[in-house]
N, C-alpha and C positions, 0 to 999 in steps of 0.2 A: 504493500500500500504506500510505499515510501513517494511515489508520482501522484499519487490524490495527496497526501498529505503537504508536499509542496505546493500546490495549488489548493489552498484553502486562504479564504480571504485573510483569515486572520496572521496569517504568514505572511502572504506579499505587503500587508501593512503592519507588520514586525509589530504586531501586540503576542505573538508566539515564535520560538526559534524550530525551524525545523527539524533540525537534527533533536532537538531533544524531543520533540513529539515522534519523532522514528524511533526512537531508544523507548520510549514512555507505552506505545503503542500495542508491543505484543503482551505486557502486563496486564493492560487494561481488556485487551481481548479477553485476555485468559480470564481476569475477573469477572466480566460481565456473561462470558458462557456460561460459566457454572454457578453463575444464580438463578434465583428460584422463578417462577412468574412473576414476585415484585417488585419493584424497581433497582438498580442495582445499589450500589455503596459509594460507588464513586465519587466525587467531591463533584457540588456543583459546578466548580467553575470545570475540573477536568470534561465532565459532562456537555460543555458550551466547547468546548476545544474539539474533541470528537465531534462534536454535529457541527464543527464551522461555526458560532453563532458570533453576532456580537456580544458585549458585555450588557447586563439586564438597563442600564440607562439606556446605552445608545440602543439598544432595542426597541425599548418602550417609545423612545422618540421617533423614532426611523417610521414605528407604528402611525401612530398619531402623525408624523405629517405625509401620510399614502392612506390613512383610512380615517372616515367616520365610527366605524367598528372599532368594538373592542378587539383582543385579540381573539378570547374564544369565540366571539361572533363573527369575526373574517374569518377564522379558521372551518368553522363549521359552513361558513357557505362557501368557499373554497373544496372545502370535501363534497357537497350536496350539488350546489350550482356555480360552478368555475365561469359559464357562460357571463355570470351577472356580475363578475368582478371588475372593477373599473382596471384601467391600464397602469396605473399605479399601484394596485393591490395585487397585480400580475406579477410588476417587474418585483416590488417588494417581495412577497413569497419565493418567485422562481429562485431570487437570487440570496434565500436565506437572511433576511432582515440587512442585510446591507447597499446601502444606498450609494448613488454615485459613484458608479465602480465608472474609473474612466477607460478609455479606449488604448493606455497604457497597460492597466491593469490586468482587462483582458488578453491583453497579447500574452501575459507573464503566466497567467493561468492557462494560456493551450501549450508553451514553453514546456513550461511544470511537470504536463500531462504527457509528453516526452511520445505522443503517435506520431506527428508529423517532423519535429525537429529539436533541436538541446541537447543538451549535455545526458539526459538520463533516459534515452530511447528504449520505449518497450513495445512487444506485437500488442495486438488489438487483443488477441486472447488474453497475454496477462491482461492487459487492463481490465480488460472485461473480467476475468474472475478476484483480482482483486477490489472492485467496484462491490463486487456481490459480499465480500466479508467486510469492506464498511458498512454497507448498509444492513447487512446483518449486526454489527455491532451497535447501528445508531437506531434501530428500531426498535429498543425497550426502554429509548431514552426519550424518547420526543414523547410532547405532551397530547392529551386530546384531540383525536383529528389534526394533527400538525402533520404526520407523515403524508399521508393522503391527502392536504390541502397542495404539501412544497410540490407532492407530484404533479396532482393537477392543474395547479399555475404551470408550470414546466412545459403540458402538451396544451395548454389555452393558448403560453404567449406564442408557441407554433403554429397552431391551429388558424391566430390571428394572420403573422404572418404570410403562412400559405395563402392565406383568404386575402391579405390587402397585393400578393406576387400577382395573385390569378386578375385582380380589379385593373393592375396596372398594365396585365400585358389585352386587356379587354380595352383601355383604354388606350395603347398604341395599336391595336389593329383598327380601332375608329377612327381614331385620326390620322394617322398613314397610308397604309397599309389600307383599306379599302374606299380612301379613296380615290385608287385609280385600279379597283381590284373589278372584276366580271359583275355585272348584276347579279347575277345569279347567286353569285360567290355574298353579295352584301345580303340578298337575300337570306342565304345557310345563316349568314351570322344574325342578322335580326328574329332570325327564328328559334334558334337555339343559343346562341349565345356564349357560343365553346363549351358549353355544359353536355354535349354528345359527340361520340368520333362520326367523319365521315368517311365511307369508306366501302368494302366488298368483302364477300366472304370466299376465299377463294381454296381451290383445290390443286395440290401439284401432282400429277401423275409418278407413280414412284420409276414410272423407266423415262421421265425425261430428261434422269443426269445420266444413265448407266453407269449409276455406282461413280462416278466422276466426282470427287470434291472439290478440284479446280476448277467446274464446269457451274459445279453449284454457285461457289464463290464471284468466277467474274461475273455468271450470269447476274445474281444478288446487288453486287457493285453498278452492274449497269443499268440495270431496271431501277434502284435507287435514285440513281442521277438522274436521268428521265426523269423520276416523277418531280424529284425535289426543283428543279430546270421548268418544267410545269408547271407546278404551284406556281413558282416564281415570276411566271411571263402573266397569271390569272389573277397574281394580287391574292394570292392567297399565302406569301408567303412568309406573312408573321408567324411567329411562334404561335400567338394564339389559336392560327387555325391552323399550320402547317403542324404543331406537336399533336393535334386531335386526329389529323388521318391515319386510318389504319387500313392494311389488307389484313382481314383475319383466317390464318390457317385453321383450316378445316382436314380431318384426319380420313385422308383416302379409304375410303370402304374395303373388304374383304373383297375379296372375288370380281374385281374389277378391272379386267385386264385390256390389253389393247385390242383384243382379238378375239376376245367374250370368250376365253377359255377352249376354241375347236379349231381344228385345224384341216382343210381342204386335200384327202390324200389324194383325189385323184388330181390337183393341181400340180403337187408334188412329181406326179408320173409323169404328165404331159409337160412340165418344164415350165411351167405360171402359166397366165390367160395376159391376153393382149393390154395395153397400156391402159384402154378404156373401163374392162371389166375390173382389171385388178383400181383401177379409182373407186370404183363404183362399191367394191368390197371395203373400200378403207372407207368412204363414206359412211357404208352399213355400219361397221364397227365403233365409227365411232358415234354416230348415234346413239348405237345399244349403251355404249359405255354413258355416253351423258343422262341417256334416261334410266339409268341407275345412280346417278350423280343426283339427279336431278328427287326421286326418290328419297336420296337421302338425306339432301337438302331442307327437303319441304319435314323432313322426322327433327332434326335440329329446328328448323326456323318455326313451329309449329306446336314446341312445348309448349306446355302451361310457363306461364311468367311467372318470374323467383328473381329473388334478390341476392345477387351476387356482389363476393366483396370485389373494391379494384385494390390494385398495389398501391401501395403508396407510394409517394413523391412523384408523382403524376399531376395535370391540373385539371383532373374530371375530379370532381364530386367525390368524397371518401368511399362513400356509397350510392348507388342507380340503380334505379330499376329496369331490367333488361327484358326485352321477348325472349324464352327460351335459351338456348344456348347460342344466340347470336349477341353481340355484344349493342348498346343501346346507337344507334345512329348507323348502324350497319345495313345497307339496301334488304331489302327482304325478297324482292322483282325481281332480282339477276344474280348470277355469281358468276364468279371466273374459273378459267382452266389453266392451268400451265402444260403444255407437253410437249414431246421436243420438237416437233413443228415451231410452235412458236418460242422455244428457248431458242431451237438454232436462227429464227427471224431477229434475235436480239446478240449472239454471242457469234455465230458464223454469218453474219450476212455484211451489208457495206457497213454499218458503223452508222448511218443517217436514220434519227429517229422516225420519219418519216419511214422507211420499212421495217418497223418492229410492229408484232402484235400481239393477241392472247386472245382465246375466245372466249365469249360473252354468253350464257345460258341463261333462258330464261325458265323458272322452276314451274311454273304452272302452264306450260305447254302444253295443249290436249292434240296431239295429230289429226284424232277423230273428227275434229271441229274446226280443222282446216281444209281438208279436203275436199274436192268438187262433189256438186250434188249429182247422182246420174242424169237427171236432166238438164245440165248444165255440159255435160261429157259430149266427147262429139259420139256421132249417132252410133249405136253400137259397138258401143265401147265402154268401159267403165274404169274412170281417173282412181285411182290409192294415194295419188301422189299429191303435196299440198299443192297448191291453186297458185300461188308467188313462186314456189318452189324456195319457202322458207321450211325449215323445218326445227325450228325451236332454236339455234342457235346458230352464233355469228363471229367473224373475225370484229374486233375493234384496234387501231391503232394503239398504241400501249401509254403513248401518253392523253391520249383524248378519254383513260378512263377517268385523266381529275379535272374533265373541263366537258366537253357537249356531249360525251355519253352519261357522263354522271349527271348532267343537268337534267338531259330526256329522262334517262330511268327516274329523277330524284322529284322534278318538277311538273313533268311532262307527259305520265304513260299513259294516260287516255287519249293526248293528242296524237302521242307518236308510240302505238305500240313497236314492243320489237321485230314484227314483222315491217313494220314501215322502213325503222331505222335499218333494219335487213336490206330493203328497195335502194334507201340510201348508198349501202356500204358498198352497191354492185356498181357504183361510178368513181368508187373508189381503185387508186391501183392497189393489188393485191385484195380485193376486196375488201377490205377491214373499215371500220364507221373512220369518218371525219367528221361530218356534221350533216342535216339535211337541209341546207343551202347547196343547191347545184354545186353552186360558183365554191363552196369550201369542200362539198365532198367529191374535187373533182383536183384540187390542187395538191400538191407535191413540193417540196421542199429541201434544199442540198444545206443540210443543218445537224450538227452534230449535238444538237442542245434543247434547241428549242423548236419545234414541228409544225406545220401548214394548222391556219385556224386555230391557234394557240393563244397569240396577245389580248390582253384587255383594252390595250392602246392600239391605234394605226398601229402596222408597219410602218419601218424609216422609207423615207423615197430616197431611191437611188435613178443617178442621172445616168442617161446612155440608154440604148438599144433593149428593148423589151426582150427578155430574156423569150423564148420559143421551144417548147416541149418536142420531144422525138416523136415523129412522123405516125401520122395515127394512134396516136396513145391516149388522147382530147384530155391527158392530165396539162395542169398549169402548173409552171414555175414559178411559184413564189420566193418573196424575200424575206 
């Protein structure tokens, strides 16, 4: 205990010598263990030296000018309701009746405490377990509700804290930061208020690294920068709204393979089938695979609602109430896929956001209710096939998930279901959503950063010769 004992007030303002409370210390332990439940023997004042205290004047004073309370009446509501302690009965308790500790003072006490730096360095383990035998030693010394008041001043003036971090970074995303951020974007924030993530529930296919950990990683690296290059061009990217988005992993199902578990032997014999059928297989397959995704999806997002704890030192809410096991602000309409289709779109392809993607699923797809009615079939014939020739899901560019596909699904899905945004995605290159403005879900971009239909602001104008697209491609070159 010799690094708490240095850092106690009454040391750094030499009304005690350390070194003789380090000598003085294991006596006093050993006396107070082996007494009975009543109080122990020890000499008041060594008593005020073990708990830190001031001396009983400068105490009573220190009281008296932080409270109208007495002691035992700030004590007892200190223990009961911490909330209703004024800020001065906060700093008083938290820091054991001593007042005006200056901003010298405390450097001496993190010094002392020897985790980060000084002369007396210890792990966090010691600390931590000699922490546990002071306060076991100072717990049959404190009076009435004192132990339990100094605690909860302790996690009040945090609590405050946290609570005045989260107002301030609310009040630089109002004044910055949104405004030259997306409508849409100012929208999120007047509706929630950073009190919910925004975000997807997404699924990574377990063979879209094959077992590659370097494959994982850059992939992770670059999908990050994208999104964060994103936020940032959308004005979403204060901390306040930028630390609230999440993609939340979703735990791949059993039996969900790329190939639905069978295998074609007489494909096998004959040497594959022509380029067209074998598409047309990989289409089927994955299909089956999302409408088991999709299945499992709707079992999570669909529970009964429960109150789940969040981690701390986060700036949601200590606590929220969530749908199910999807986390609160999470789309409930769409979820994502990862597979290595679209890893290799992100890790092997040119490096230009502009062709990265990931597909977009939509969980209440009914096929049956897509399809052509027979009399709408040409004549003697009967359609299976959906009528767009959407089928529940879709490429989206990878960063338009934090900007016009998040908007459609979050704002928009009875204007724009996702079979429209599907109609969209088909004027796109590589088919993947940009937006459904012709004129953006038709543009393309030579951009390692930031991607077509992305800015909250104009584009900069650039002087000179309009840049011109390759030969039948009706994509547009933007800047």
């Amino acid at each position: 205990m010799d690094n708490q004992i240095r850092s106690f007030m009454r040391v750094i303002r030499k009304l005690d010598n350390a070194d003789d409370l380090i000598q003085s210390f294991p006596e006093w332990e050993k006396s107070i263990s082996s007494q009975d439940e009543g109080l122990p023997t020890l000499a008041a004042q060594d008593q005020r030296r073990i708990l830190d205290f001031p001396d009983p004047d400068t105490q009573a004073a220190n009281i008296a000018k932080s409270s109208t309370l007495s002691k035992e009446d700030l004590l007892k509501r200190a223990a009961d309701t911490p909330a209703q302690l004024s800020a001065t009965e906060v700093a008083l308790l938290k820091n054991r009746y001593w007042l005006e500790i200056s901003s010298d003072e405390e450097h001496e006490v993190t010094l002392a405490h020897g985790l980060i730096s000084g002369p007396h360095r210890v792990s966090e383990e010691e600390f931590n377990e000699a922490d546990k035998r002071l306060k076991a030693m100072r717990h049959p010394l404190y009076a009435e509700n004192e132990e339990k008041a100094i605690e909860n001043a302790f996690a009040e003036h945090w609590r405050r804290e946290n609570e005045a971090w989260r107002a301030r970074q609310k009040q630089e995303a109002e004044r910055s930061i949104l405004a030259r951020a997306a409508p849409w974007v100012r929208r999120l924030w007047d509706e929630e208020k950073g009190e919910k993530h925004w975000g997807y529930g997404i699924f990574v296919d377990p063979e879209a690294f094959a077992d590659d950990d370097e494959d994982v990683e850059d992939y992770m690296c670059r999908r990050d920068g994208v999104f964060f290059h994103g936020r940032d061009a959308i004005g979403a990217g204060s901390s306040a709204i930028n630390n609230i988005w999440r993609l939340q992993r979703l735990q791949w199902p059993a039996n969900t393979t790329t190939d639905d578990g069978t295998k074609d032997e007489e494909d096998s014999k004959d040497g594959g089938r022509e380029e067209e059928d074998t598409d047309q297989k990989a289409d089927d397959e994955r299909a089956a695979k999302f409408q088991k995704l999709r299945e499992y999806f709707k079992s999570i997002r669909d529970r009964a609602p429960k109150r789940q704890r969040q981690e701390q030192g986060t700036n949601i809410a200590s606590a929220q109430a969530e749908r199910g096991g999807l986390t609160g602000g999470i789309l409930q309409n769409v979820f994502v896929v990862v597979d290595k289709a679209s890893v290799d779109s992100v890790v092997s392809g040119s490096g230009l956001v502009d062709d990265m993607w990931v597909w977009a699923v939509e969980p209440d797809y009914d096929e049956s209710k897509e399809t052509l009615a027979p009399a709408v079939a040409a004549e003697g014939s009967t359609s299976t096939e959906p009528a767009s020739g959407y089928k529940g899901y879709m490429r989206v560019r990878l960063q338009q998930l934090v900007n016009k596909f998040y908007e459609a699904r979050r704002f928009h899905e009875n204007e724009y279901p996702m079979a429209k945004l599907w109609e969209a995605a088909q004027q796109s290159k590589h088919h993947a959503f940009v937006s459904t403005k012709d004129d953006e879900a038709r543009s393309w971009s030579v951009d390692r950063f930031v991607g077509s239909a992305m800015r909250a602001q104009p584009p900069r104008v650039m002087m000179g010769p309009k840049p011109v697209g390759s030969s039948g491609t009706g994509v547009q070159i933007m800047v």
